[in-house]
Short mmCIF file of the C-alpha atoms (twelve columns), coordinates in Angstrom:
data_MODEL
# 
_entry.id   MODEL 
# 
loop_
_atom_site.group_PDB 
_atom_site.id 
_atom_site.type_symbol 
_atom_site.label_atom_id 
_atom_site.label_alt_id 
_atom_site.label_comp_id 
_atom_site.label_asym_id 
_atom_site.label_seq_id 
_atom_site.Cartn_x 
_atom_site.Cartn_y 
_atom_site.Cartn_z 
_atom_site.pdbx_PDB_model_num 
ATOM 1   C CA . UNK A 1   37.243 148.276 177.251 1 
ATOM 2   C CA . UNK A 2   37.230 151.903 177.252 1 
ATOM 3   C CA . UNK A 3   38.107 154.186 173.889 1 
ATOM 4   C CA . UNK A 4   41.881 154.052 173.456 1 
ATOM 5   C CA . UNK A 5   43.946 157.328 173.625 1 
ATOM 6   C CA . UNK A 6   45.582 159.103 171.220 1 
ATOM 7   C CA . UNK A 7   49.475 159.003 171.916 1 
ATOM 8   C CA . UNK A 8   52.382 160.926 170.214 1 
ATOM 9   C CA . UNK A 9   54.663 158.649 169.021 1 
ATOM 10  C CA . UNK A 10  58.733 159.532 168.857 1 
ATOM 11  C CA . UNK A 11  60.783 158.550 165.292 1 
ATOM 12  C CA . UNK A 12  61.298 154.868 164.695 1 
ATOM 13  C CA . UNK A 13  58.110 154.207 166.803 1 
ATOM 14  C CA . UNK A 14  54.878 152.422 165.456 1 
ATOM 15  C CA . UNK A 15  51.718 150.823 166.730 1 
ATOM 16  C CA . UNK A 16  50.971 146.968 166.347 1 
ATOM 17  C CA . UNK A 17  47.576 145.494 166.875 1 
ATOM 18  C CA . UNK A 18  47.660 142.941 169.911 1 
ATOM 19  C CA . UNK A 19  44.371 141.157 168.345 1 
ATOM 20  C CA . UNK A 20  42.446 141.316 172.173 1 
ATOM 21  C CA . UNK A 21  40.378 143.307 173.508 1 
ATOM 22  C CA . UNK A 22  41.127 146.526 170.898 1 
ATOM 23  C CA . UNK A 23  44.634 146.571 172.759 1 
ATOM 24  C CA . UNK A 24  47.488 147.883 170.838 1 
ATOM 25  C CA . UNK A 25  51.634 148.527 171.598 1 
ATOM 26  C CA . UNK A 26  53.891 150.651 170.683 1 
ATOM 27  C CA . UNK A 27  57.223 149.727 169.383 1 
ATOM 28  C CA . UNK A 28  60.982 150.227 167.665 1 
ATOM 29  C CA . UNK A 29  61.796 147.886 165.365 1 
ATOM 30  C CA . UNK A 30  64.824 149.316 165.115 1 
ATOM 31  C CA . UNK A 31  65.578 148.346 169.076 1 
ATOM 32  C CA . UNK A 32  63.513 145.573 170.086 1 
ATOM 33  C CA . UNK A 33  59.829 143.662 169.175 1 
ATOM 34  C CA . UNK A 34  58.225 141.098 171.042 1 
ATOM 35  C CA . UNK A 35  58.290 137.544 169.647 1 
ATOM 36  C CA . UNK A 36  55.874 134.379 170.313 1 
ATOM 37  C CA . UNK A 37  58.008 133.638 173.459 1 
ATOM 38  C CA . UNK A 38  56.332 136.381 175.301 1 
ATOM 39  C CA . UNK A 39  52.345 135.477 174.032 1 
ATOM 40  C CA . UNK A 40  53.008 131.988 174.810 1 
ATOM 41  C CA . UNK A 41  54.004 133.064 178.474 1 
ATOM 42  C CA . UNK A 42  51.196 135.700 178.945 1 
ATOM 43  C CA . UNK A 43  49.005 132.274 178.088 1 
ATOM 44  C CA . UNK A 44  50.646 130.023 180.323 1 
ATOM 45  C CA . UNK A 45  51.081 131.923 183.297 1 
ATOM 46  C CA . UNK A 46  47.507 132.745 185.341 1 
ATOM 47  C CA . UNK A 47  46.150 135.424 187.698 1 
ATOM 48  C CA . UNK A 48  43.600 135.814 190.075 1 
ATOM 49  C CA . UNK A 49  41.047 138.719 191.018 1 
ATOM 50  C CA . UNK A 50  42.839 140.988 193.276 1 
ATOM 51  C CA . UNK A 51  46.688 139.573 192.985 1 
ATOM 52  C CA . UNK A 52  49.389 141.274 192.398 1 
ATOM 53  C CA . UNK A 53  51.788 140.240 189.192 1 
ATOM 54  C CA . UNK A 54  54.907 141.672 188.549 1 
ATOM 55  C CA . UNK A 55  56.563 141.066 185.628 1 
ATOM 56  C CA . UNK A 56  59.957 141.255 185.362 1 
ATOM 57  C CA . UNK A 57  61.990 143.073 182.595 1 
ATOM 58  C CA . UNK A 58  58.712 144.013 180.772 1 
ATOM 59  C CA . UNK A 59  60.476 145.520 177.620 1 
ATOM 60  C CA . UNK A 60  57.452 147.360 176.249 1 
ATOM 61  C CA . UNK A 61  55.553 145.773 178.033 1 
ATOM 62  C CA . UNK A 62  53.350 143.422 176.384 1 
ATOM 63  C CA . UNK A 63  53.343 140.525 178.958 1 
ATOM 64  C CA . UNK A 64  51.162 142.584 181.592 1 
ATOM 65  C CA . UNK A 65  48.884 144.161 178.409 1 
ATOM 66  C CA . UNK A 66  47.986 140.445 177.209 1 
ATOM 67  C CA . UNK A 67  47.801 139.261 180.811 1 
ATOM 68  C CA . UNK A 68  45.426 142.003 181.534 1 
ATOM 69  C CA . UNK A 69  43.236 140.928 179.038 1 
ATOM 70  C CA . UNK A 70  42.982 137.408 179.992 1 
ATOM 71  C CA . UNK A 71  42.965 138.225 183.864 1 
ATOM 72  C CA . UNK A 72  41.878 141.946 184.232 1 
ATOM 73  C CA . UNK A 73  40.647 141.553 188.128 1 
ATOM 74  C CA . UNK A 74  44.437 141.350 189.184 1 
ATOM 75  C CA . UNK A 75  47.024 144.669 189.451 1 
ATOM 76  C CA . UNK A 76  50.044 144.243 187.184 1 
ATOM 77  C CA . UNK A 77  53.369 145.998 187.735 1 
ATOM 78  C CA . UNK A 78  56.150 145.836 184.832 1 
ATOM 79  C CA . UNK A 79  59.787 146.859 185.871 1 
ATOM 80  C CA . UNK A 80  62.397 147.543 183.462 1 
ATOM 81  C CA . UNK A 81  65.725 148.712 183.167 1 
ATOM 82  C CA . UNK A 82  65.612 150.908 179.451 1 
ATOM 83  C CA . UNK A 83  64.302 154.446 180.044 1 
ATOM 84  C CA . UNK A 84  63.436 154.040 176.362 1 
ATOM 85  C CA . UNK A 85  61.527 150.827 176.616 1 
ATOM 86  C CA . UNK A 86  59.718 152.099 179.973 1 
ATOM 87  C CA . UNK A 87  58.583 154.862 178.077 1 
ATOM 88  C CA . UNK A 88  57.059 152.960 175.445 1 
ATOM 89  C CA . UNK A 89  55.501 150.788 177.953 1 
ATOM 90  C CA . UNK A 90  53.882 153.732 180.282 1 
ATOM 91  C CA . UNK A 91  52.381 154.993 176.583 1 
ATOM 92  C CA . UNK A 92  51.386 151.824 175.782 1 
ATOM 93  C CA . UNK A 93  49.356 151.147 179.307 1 
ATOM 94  C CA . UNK A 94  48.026 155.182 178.440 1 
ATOM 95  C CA . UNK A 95  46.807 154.883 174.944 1 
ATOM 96  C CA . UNK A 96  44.976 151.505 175.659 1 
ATOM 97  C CA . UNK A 97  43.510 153.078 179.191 1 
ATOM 98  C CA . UNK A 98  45.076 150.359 181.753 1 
ATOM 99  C CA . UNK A 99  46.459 152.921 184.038 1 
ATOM 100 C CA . UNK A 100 44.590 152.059 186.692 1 
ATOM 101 C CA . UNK A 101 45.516 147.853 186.499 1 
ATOM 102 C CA . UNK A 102 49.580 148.474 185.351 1 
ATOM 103 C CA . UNK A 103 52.514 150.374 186.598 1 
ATOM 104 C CA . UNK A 104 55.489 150.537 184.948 1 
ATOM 105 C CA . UNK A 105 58.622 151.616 186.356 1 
ATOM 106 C CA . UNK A 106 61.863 152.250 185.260 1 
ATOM 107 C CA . UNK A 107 64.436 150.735 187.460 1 
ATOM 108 C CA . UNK A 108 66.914 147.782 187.876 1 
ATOM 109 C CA . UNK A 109 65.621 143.820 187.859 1 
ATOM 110 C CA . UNK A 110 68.295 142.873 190.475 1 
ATOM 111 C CA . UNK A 111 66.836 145.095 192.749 1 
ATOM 112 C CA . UNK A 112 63.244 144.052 192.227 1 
ATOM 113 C CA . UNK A 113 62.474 143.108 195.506 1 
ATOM 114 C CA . UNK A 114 63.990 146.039 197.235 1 
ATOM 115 C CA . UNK A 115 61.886 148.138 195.039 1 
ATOM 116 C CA . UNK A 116 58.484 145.917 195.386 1 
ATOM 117 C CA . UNK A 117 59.362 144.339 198.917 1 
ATOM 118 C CA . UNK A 118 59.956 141.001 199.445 1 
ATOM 119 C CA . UNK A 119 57.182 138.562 199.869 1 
ATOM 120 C CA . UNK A 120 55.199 141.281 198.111 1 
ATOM 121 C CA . UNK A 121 53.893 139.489 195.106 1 
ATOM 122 C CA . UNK A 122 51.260 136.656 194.359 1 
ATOM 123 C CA . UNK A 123 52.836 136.067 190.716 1 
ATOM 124 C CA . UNK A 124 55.652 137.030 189.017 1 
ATOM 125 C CA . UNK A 125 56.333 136.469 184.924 1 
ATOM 126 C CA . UNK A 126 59.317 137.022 183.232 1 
ATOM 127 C CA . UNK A 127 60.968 136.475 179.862 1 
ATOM 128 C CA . UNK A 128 64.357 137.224 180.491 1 
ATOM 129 C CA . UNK A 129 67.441 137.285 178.221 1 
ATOM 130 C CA . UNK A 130 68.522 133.381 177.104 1 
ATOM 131 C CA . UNK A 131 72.225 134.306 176.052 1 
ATOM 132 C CA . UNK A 132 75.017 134.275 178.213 1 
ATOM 133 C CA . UNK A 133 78.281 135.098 177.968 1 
ATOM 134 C CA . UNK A 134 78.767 131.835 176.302 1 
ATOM 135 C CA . UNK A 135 77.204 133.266 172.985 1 
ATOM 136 C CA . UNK A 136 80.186 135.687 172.145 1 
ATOM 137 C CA . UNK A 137 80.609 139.265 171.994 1 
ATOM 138 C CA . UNK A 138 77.666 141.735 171.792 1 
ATOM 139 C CA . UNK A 139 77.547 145.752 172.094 1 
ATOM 140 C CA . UNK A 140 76.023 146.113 175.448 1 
ATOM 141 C CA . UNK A 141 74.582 149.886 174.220 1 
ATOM 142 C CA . UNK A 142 72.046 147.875 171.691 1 
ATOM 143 C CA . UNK A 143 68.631 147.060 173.555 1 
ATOM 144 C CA . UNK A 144 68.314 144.311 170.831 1 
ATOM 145 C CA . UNK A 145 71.415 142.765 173.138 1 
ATOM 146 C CA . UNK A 146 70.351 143.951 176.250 1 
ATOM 147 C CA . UNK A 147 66.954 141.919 175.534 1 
ATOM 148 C CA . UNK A 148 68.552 138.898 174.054 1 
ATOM 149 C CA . UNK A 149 71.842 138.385 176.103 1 
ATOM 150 C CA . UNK A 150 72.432 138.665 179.747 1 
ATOM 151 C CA . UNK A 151 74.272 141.938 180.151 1 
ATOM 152 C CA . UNK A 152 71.989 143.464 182.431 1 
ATOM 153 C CA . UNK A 153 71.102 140.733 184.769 1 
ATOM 154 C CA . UNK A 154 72.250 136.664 184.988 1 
ATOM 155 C CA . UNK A 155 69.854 133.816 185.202 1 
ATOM 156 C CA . UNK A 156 70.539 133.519 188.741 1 
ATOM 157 C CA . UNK A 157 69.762 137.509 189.225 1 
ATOM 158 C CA . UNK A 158 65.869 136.713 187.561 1 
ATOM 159 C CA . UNK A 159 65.267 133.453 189.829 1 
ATOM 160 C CA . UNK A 160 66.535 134.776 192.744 1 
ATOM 161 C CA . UNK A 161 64.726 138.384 192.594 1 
ATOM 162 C CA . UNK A 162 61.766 136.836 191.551 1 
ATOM 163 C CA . UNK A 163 61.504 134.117 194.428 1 
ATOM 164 C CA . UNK A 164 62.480 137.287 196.866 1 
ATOM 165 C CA . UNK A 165 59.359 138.952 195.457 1 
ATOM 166 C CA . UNK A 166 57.369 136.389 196.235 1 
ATOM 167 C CA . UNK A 167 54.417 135.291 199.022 1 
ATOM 168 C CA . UNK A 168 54.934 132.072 200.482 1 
ATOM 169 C CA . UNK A 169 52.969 129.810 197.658 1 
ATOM 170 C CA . UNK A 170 53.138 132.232 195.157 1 
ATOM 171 C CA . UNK A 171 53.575 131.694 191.739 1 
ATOM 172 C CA . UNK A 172 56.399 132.095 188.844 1 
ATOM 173 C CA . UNK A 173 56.158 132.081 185.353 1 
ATOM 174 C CA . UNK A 174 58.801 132.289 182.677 1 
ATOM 175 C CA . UNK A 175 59.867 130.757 179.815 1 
ATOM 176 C CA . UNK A 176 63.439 130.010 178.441 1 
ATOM 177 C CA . UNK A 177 65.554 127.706 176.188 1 
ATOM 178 C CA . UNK A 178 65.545 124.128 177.056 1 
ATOM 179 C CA . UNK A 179 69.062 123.438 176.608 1 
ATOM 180 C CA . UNK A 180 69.065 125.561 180.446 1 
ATOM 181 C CA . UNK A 181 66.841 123.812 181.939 1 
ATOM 182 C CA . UNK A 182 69.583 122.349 184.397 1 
ATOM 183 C CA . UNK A 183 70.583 125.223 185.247 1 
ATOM 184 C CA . UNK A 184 67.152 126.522 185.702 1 
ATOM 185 C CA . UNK A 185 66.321 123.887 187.756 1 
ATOM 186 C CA . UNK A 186 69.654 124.195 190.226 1 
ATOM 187 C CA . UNK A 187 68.668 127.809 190.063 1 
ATOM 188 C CA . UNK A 188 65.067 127.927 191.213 1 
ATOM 189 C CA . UNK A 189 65.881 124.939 194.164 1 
ATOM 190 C CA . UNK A 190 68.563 127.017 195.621 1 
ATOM 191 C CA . UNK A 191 66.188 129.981 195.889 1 
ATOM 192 C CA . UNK A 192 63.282 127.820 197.398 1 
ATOM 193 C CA . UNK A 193 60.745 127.765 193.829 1 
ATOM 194 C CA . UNK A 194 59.769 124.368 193.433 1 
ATOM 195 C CA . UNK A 195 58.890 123.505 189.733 1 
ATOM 196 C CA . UNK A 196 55.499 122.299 189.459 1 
ATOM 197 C CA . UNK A 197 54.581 122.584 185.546 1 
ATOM 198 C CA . UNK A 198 56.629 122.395 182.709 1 
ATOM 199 C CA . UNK A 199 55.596 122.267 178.995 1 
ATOM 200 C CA . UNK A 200 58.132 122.052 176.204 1 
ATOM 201 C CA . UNK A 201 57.400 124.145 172.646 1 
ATOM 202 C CA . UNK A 202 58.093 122.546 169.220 1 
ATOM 203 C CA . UNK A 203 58.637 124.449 166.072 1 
ATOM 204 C CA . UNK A 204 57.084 121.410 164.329 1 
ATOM 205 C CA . UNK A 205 56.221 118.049 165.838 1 
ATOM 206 C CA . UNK A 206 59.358 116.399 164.710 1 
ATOM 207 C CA . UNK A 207 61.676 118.440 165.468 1 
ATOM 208 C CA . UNK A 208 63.192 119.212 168.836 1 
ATOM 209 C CA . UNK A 209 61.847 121.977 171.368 1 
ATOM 210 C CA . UNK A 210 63.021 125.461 171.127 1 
ATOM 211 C CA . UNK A 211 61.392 127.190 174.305 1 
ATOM 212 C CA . UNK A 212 60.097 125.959 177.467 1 
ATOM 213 C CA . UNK A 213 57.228 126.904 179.666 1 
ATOM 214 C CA . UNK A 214 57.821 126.972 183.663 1 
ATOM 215 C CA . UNK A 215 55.736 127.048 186.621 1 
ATOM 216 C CA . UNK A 216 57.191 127.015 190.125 1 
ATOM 217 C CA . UNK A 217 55.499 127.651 193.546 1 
ATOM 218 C CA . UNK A 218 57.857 129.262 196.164 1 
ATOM 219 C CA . UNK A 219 58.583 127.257 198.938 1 
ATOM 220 C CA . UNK A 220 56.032 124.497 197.130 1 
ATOM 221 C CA . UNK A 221 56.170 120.885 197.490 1 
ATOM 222 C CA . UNK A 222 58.193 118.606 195.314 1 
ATOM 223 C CA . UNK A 223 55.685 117.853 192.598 1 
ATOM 224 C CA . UNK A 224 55.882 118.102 188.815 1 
ATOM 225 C CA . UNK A 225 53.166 118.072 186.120 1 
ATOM 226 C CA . UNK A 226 54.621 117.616 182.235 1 
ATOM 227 C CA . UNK A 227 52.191 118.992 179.826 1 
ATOM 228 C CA . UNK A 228 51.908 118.012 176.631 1 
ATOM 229 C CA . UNK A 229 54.086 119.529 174.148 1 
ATOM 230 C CA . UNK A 230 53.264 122.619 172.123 1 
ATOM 231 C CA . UNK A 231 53.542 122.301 168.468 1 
ATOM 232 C CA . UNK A 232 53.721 125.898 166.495 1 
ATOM 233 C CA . UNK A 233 53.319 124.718 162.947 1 
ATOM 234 C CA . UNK A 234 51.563 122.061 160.992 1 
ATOM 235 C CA . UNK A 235 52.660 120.045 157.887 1 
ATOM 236 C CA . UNK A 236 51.264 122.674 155.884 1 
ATOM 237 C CA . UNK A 237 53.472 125.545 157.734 1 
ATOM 238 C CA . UNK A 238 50.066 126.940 159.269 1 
ATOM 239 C CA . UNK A 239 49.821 127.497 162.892 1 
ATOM 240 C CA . UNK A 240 48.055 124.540 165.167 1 
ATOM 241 C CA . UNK A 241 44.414 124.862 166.437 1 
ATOM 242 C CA . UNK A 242 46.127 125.301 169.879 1 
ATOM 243 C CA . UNK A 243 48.551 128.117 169.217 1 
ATOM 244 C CA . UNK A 244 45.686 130.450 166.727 1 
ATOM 245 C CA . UNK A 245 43.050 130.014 169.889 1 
ATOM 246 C CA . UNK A 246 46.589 131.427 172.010 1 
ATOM 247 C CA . UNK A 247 46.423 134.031 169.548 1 
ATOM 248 C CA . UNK A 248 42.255 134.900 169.229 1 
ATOM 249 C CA . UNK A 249 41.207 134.320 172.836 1 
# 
């Protein structure tokens, strides 16, 4: 990795240590901060030398910074909506010299695959709002709410943009709240991504999942795998041997 660069930050702004590779983010807690969801998809989801990966509502990013990381032969582009958040991402892909492997641009997920092209994509990730307009009323000026609830873009929005974006074979990653995985699963047949791995994420190992893991291959065949589940926290309240090697490799 080369020498990170300095970068100005604005008020409200600081930088977090991602714990690879010397990489680093910048962020607003006051507006929005990654969360496990987004390191646990960054693991799950793979790349190849050469492919392109978009990721979908990037926030600030941190998706294609892990991913690159892991899987720095392939060419990442991050799309999202917030001028604010893009802005943070862009400094973020500066000050830890990725430039040349991510692009982030500032523009609308529903029209990702007018922007990209369609069929343009080997992979596409995205962790998209869970809420919808089941979950009550919400100020759609806060980017906490923009991130969290789907003001900006519906389910069906994400799975069909991303499948548009996508090769024949290609690959989607995301991960969401199980109680949606119906709909998910209507969701992605309608727009031709058959599932093909799904892994379900436990708080602790007795109590019930909170997040789920997807794979699905556009126009795929109808196959399934079920990994085993994910458990985040021991007895003891430490983190498994599974999710601190997420964390440290």
């Amino acid at each position: 990795m080369k020498d990170p660069v300095s970068i100005d930050l604005k008020p409200g702004e600081r930088i977090d240590e991602l714990q690879r590779n010397g990489y680093r983010i910048i962020q607003d807690p006051g507006k929005f901060c990654f969360g496990m969801d987004a390191v646990l998809l960054s693991a799950f989801a793979k790349a190849r030398p050469g492919e392109k990966v978009l990721d979908l509502g990037t926030g600030t990013g941190v998706i294609p910074i892990l991913m690159s990381a892991r899987y720095p032969g392939a060419v990442y582009d991050a799309l999202e909506i917030q001028p604010d958040m893009a802005d943070m991402a862009r400094r973020s892909v500066l000050m830890n010299s990725l430039s040349g492997s991510i692009t982030v641009t500032c523009g609308d997920l529903r029209e990702a695959s007018a922007l990209y092209g369609a069929g343009s994509r080997d992979a596409v990730t995205v962790n998209p709002p869970y809420m919808n307009e089941d979950h009550g009323l919400v100020n759609p000026e806060d980017s906490k709410a923009i991130a969290r609830h789907e003001l900006m873009c519906s389910l069906e929005d994400v799975i069909r943009e991303a499948s548009a974006c996508l090769k024949s074979g290609g690959r989607f990653y995301m991960v969401h709240r199980p109680h949606r995985l119906a709909e998910i699963f209507s969701l992605m047949n309608k727009y031709h991504l058959e599932p093909k791995r799904m892994r379900l994420v436990h708080p602790r190992a007795d109590a019930e999942a909170k997040m789920v893991l997807i794979e699905g291959s556009r126009s795929g065949g109808a196959w399934m795998k079920c990994e085993p589940p994910l458990v985040i926290y021991d007895s003891d309240g430490s983190y498994t041997g599974e999710i601190r090697d997420i964390y440290e490799r």
